[in-house]
C-alpha distance (Angstrom), angle and dihedral (degrees) to the residues before:
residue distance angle dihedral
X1 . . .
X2 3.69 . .
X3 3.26 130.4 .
X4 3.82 100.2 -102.5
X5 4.29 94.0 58.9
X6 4.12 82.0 50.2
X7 3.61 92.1 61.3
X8 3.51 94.2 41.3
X9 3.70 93.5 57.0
X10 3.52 90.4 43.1
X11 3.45 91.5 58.7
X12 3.67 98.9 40.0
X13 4.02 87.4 50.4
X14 4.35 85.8 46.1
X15 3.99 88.9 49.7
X16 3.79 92.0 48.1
X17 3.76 92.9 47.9
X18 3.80 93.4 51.0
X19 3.63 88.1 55.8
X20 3.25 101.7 55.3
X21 3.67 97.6 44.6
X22 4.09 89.8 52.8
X23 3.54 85.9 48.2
X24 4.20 90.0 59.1
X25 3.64 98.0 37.4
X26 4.38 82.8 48.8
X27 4.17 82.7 47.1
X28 3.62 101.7 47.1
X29 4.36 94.5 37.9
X30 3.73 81.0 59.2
X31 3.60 91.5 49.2
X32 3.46 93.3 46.3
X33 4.36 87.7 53.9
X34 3.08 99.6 48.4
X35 3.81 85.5 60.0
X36 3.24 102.4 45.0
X37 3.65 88.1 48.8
X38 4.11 78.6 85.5
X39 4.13 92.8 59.7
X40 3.48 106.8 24.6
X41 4.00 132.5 9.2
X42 4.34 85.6 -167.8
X43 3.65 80.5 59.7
X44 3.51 98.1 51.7
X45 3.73 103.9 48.4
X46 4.14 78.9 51.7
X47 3.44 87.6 63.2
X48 3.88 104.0 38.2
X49 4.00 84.2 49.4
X50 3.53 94.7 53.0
X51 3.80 91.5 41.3
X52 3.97 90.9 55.6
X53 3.97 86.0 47.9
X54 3.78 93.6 55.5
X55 4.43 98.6 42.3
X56 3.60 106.0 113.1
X57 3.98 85.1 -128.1
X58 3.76 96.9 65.6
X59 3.56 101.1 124.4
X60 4.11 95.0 -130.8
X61 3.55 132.3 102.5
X62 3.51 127.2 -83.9
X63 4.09 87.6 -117.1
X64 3.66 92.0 50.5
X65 3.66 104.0 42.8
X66 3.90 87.4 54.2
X67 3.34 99.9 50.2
X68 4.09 89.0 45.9
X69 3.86 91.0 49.2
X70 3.58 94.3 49.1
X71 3.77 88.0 48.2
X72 4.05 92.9 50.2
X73 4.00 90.0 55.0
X74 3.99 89.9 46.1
X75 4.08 85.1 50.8
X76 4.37 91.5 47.7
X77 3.84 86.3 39.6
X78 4.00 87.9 53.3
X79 3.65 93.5 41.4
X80 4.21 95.0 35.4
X81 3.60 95.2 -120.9
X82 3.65 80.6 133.8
């Protein structure tokens, strides 16, 4: 096996795994709304926003969609909606 095919599966794996873990963080913000559509419908569009940010099929760049979900937990940290 050279080197090359291990990188390649080691990217392929990396890819895969950062999929699925967008894919539970975009699960459980949505859980998370639709509860705190019961206390607070601010709070809930917060979520869902931040949810649509983090879905692996938002169709922004990686660069982008970092820097935008970092700035949406900054903005619920400021307003305690975390």
């Amino acid at each position: 096996m050279s080197a090359k095919d291990s990188a390649s599966k080691l990217e392929f794996f990396l890819s895969k795994l950062e999929d699925f873990v967008c894919w539970l963080l975009f699960g459980i913000l949505l859980v998370v709304a639709v509860h705190a559509l019961l206390l607070s419908q601010i709070a809930a569009l917060y979520y869902i926003a931040t949810a649509v940010l983090v879905c692996p099929r938002t169709p922004l760049s990686t660069n982008v969609r970092v820097a935008s979900v970092v700035l949406a937990f900054i903005v619920g940290i400021a307003f305690r909606l975390i």
